[in-house]
C-alpha positions in Angstrom: 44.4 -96.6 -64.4 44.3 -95.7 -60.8 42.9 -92.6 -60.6 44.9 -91.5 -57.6 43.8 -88.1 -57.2 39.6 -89.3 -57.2 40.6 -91.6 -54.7 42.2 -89.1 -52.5 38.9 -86.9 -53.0 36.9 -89.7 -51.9 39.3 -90.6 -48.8 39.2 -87.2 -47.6 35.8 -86.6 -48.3 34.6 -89.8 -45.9 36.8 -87.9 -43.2 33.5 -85.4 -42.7 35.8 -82.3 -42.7 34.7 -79.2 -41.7 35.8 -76.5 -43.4 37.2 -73.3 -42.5 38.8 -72.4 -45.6 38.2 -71.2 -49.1 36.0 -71.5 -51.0 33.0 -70.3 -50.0 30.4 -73.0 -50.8 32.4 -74.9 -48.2 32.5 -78.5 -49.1 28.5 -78.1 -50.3 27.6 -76.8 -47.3 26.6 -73.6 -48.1 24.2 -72.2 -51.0 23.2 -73.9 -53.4 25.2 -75.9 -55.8 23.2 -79.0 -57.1 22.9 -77.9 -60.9 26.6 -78.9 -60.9 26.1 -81.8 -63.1 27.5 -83.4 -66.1 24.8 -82.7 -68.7 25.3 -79.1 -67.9 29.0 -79.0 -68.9 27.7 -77.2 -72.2 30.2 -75.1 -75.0 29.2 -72.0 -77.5 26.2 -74.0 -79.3 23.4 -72.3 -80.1 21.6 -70.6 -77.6 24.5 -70.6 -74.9 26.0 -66.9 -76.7 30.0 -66.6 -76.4 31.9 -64.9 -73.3 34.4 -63.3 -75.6 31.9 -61.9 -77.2 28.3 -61.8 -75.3 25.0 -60.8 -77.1 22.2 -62.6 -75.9 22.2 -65.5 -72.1 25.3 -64.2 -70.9 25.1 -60.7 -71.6 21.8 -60.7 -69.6 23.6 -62.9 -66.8 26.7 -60.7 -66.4 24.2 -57.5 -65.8 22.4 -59.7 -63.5 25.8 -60.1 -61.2 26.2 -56.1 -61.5 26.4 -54.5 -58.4 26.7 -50.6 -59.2 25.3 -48.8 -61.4 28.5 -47.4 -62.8 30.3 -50.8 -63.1 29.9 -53.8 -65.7 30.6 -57.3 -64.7 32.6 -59.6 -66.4 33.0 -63.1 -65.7 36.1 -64.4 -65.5 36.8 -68.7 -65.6 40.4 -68.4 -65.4 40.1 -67.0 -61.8 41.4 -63.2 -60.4 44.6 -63.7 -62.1 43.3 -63.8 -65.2 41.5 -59.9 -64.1 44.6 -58.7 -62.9 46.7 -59.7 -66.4 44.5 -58.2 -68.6 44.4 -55.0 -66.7 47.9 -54.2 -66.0 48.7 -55.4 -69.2 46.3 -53.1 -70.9 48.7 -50.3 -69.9 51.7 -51.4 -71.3 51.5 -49.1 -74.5 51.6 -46.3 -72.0 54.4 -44.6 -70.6 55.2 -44.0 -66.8 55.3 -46.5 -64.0 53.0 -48.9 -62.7 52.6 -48.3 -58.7 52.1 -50.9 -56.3 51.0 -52.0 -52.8 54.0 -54.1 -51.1 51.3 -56.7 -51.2 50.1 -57.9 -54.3 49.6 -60.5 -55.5 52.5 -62.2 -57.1 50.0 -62.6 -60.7 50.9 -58.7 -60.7 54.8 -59.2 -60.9 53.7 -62.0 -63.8 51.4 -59.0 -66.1 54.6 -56.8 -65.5 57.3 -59.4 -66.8 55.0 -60.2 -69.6 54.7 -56.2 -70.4 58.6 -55.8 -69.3 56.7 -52.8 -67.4 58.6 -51.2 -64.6 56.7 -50.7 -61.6 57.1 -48.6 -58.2 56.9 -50.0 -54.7 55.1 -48.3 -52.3 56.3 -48.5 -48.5 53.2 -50.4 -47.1 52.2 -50.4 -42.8 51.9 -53.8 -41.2 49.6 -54.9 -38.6 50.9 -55.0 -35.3 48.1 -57.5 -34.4 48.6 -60.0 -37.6 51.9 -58.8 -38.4 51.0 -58.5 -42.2 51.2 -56.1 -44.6 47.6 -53.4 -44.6 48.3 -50.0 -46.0 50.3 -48.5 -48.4 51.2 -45.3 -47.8 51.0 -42.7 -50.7 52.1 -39.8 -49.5 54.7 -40.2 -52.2 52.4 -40.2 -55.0 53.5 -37.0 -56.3 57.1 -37.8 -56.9 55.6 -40.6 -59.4 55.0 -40.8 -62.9 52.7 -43.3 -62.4 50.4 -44.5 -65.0 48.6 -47.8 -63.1 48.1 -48.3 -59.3 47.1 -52.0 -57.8 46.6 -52.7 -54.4 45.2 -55.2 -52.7 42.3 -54.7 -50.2 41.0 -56.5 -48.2 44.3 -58.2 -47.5 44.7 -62.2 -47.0 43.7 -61.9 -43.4 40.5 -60.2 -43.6 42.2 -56.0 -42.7 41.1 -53.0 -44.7 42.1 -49.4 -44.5 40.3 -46.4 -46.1 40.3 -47.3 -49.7 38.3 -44.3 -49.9 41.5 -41.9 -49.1 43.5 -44.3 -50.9 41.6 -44.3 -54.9 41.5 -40.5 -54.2 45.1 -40.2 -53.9 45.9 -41.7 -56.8 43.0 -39.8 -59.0 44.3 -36.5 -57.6 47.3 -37.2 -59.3 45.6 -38.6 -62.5 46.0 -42.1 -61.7 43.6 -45.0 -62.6 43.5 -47.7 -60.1 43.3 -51.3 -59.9 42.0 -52.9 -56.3 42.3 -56.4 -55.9 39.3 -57.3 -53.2 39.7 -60.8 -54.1 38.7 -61.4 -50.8 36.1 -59.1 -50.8 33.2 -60.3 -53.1 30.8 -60.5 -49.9 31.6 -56.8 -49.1 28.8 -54.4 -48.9 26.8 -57.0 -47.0 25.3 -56.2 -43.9 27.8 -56.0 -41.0 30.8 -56.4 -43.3 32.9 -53.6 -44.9 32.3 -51.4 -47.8 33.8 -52.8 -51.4 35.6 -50.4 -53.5 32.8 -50.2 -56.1 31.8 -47.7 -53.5 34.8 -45.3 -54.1 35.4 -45.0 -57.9 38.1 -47.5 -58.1 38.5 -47.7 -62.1 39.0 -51.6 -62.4 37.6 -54.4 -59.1 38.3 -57.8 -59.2 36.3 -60.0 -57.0 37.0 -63.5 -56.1 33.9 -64.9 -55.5 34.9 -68.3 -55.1 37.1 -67.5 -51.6 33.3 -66.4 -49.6 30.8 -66.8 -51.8 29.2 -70.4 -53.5 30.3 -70.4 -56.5 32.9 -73.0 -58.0 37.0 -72.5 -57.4 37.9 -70.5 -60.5 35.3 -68.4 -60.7 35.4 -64.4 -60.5 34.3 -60.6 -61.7 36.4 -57.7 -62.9 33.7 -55.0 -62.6 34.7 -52.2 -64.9 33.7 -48.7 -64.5 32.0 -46.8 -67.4 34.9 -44.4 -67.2 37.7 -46.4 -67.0 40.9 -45.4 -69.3 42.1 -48.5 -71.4 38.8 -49.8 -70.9 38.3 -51.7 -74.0 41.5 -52.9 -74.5 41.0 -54.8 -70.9 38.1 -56.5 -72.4 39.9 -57.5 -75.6 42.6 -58.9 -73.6 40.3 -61.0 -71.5 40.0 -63.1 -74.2 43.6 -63.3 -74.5 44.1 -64.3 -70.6 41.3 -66.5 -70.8 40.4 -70.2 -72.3 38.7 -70.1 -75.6 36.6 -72.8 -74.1 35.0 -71.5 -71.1 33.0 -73.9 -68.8 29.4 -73.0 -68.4 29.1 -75.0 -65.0 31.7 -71.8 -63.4 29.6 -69.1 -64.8 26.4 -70.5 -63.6 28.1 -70.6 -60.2 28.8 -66.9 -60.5 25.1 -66.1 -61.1 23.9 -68.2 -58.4 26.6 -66.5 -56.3 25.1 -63.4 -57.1 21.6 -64.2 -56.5 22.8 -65.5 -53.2 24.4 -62.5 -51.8 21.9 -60.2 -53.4 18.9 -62.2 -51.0 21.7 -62.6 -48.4 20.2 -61.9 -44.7 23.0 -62.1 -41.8 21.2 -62.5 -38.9 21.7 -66.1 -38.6 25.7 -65.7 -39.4 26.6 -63.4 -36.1 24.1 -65.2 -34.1 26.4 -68.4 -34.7 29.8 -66.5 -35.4 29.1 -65.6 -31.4 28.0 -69.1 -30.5 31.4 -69.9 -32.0 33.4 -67.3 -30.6 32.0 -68.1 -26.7 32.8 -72.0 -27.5 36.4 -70.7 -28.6 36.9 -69.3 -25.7 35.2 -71.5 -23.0 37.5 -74.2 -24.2 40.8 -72.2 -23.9 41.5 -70.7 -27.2 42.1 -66.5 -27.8 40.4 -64.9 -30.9 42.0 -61.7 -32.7 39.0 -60.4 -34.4 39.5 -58.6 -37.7 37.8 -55.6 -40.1 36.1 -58.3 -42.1 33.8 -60.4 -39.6 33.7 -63.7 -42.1 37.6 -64.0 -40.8 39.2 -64.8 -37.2 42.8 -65.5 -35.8 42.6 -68.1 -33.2 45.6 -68.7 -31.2 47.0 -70.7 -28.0 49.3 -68.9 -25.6 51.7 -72.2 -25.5 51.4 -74.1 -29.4 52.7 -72.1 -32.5 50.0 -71.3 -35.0 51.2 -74.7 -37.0 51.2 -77.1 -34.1 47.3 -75.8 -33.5 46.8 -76.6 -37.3 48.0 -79.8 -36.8 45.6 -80.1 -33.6 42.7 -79.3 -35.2 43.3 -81.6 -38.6 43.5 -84.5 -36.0 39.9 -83.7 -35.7 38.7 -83.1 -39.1 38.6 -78.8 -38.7 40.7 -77.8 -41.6 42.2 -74.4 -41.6 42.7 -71.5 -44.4 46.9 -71.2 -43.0 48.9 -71.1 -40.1 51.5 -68.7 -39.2 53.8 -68.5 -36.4 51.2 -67.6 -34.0 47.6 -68.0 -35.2 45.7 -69.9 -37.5 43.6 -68.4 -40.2 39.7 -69.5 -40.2 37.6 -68.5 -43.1 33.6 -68.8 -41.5 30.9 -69.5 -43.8 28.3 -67.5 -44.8 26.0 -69.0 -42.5 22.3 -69.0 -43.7 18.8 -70.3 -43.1 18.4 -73.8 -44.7 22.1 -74.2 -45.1 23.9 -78.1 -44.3 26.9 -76.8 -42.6 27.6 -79.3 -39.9 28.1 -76.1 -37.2 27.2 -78.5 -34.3 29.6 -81.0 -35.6 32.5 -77.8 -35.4 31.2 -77.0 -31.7 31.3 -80.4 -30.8 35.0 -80.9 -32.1 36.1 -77.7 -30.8 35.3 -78.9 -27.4 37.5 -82.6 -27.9 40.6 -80.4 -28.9 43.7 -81.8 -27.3 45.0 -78.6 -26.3 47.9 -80.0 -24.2 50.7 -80.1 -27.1 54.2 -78.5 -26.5 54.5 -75.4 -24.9 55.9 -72.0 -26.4 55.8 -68.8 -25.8 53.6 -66.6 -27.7 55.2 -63.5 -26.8 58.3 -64.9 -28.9 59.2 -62.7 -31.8 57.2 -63.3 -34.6 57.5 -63.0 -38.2 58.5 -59.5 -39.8 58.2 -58.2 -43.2 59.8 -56.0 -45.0 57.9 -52.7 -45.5 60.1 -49.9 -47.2 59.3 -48.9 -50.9 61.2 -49.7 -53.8 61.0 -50.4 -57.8 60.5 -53.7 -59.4 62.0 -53.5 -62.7 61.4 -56.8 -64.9 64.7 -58.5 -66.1 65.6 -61.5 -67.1 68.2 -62.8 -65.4 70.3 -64.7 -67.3 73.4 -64.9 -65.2 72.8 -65.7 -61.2 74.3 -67.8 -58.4 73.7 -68.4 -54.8 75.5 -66.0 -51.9 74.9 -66.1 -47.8 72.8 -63.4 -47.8 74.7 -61.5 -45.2 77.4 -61.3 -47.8 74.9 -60.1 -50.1 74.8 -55.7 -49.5 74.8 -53.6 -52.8 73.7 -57.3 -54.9 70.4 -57.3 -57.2 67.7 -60.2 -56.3 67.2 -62.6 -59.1 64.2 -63.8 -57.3 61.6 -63.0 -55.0 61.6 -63.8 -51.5 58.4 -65.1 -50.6 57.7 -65.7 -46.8 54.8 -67.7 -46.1 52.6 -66.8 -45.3 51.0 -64.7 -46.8 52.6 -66.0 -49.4 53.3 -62.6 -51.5 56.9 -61.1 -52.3 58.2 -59.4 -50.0 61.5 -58.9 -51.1 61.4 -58.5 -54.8 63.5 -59.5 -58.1 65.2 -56.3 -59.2 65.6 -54.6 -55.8 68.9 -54.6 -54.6 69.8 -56.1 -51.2 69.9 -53.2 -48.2 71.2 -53.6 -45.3 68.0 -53.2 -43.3 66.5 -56.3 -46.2 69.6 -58.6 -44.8 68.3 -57.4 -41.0 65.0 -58.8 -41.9 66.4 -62.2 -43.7 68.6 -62.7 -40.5 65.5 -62.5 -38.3 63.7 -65.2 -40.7 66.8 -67.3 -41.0 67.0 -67.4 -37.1 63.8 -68.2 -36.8 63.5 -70.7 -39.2 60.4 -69.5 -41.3 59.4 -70.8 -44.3 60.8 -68.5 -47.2 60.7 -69.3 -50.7 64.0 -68.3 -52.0 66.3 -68.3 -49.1 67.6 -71.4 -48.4 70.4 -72.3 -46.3 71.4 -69.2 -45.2 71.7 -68.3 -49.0 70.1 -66.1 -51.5 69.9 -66.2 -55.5 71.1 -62.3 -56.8 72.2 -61.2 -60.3 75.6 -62.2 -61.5 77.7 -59.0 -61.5 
């Protein structure tokens, strides 16, 4: 046996990379993840208590990675998704409509087809810096029967909006709320923005593995003491979740935990502005976001994917690129920590910044923003049509531009003519979007 994929692991790890991507521990680098050993790859013997039901080690552990006192923690080794399902899906008994953020995550759309739930889309505001989707606007709440709301906060690219405002809007109309701050789990440290936990939100789900050091995987769905459905969401955690949960992931979480509750950012912004003067002594722009851990950097004449490409060639790997920028995840910088950060300096300043030319103030990529309803069918009958053809038709799949890799357009929705504006503006531009390929689109047989 080869063993192709440990051999790729070990070719890419002798590259040295430097990582400014998920997940958080990058590459080793940061916190402390040495217990990560075989022996410790334990099951449910005695002693080790059971995640599906915990009375004694991880019962303690999971109050130990509690951040508000009117929130439990639950660990999660089947990653955010597995959060999301058993929440939404928690609701299905009840009547009304799920409501959503344009942006969620696509495990959302999964918990509804699994529930055949309907679901309403909320119009949601894009940046007119990153050009991707931030706030979704409620102001149509009322008009709703709405039983669940899930939005996503922070989104991909590190913006926030008053999720405050937002979880009181939907309690004002009797509303239980689901925020996905997957991106979020270091919020509430110093210098970065408040988490929802703040707020009331009924149901968080944290991803600590995208910023914190803990293992890919690994998250908490923090549950509030008054949240309705509440245990049925646990009970369906064991159904969304392996019978055989690894021990190595939740000891990650709770050394996660103890690392952001001793956290101290000094030493992060001292070297986030080291970085950001080296940045821009060699040439580069920086769009600086709500959440300080992420940063746009951008060339005036390379797309975002040609400076991906750049940096790669010198062992800086990159969270994304879009047309523009590229998408850098910073550590969590910390005393004692073995991030190579001279080793980034020192490659920043070899960048061959001399590729093609282009012109940043091209168009870039739009999304579609208006609201809608997502209503889970099966499609049995379908077939391919040049989407300009395609006015009055019913998508029988999503249309995903990447990034940020979320639905924009969404099965069940039928095809306006401002949506086949929007795909003419992709399709002459040539982004990447799942679903739409060669001037064609999938819809519903008639």
């Amino acid at each position: 046996m080869q063993r192709v994929l440990w051999r790729k692991l070990c070719d890419w790890s002798g590259t040295q990379p430097i990582s400014m991507h998920v997940p958080g521990h990058k590459n080793g680098t940061i916190g402390d993840l040495t217990f990560v050993q075989p022996q410790f790859d334990v099951t449910e013997i005695t002693g080790f208590d059971d995640l599906h039901q915990p009375e004694a080690v991880l019962k303690e552990s999971m109050a130990s990675v509690a951040r508000h006192s009117d929130y439990e923690a639950f660990y999660l080794v089947n990653g955010t998704t597995s959060g999301i399902l058993a929440v939404i899906h928690a609701f299905q008994p009840l009547s009304g409509d799920v409501v959503l953020a344009r942006n969620v995550h696509k495990s959302v759309f999964h918990a509804l087809d699994l529930g055949v739930q309907q679901a309403v889309i909320l119009p949601t505001e894009t940046s007119e810096s990153t050009y991707q989707y931030v706030t979704p606007d409620t102001t149509s709440l009322s008009q709703v029967s709405s039983k669940l709301g899930v939005v996503t906060y922070p989104n991909y690219y590190g913006q926030t909006f008053d999720i405050k405002h937002t979880v009181e809007q939907f309690h004002a109309q009797g509303c239980p709320i689901l925020v996905d701050e997957a991106h979020g789990a270091h919020f509430d440290l110093e210098g970065f923005p408040i988490s929802a936990l703040n707020v009331g939100a009924d149901y968080v789900v944290q991803s600590f593995h995208k910023t914190l050091p803990s293992l890919t995987m690994s998250s908490v769905l923090f549950i509030h003491k008054d949240a309705p459905q509440r245990d049925d969401v646990i009970r369906l955690l064991q159904t969304f979740q392996s019978s055989s949960p690894s021990y190595l992931l939740m000891a990650s979480l709770e050394a996660a935990a103890e690392f952001y509750n001793t956290y101290d950012s000094t030493l992060f912004f001292e070297r986030r502005a080291q970085l950001l003067d080296t940045l821009h002594i060699c040439g580069l722009f920086v769009k600086e976001l709500d959440d300080p851990l992420k940063l746009l950097v951008y060339h005036p004449n390379m797309t975002g994917y040609v400076l991906q490409k750049v940096m790669e060639s010198t062992g800086i790997y990159v969270e994304l690129a879009d047309t523009h920028h590229v998408l850098w995840v910073l550590p969590l910088w910390h005393v004692g920590d073995t991030y190579p950060f001279d080793q980034l300096i020192a490659r920043i300043k070899v960048l061959d910044l001399t590729a093609q030319q282009y012109d940043i103030s091209a168009e870039p990529q739009a999304l579609y923003t208006g609201s809608g309803r997502y209503e889970p069918i099966q499609v049995e009958g379908d077939y391919w049509i040049p989407f300009a053809e395609a006015h009055g038709k019913v998508l029988a799949q999503h249309l995903v531009l990447y990034p940020p890799g979320i639905p924009t357009m969404i099965k069940g929705e039928k095809v306006t003519a401002s949506m086949i504006k929007l795909m003419s503006k992709w399709d002459d531009n040539q982004l990447r979007v799942e679903g739409l390929q060669e001037g064609k689109i999938k819809v519903k047989d008639d």
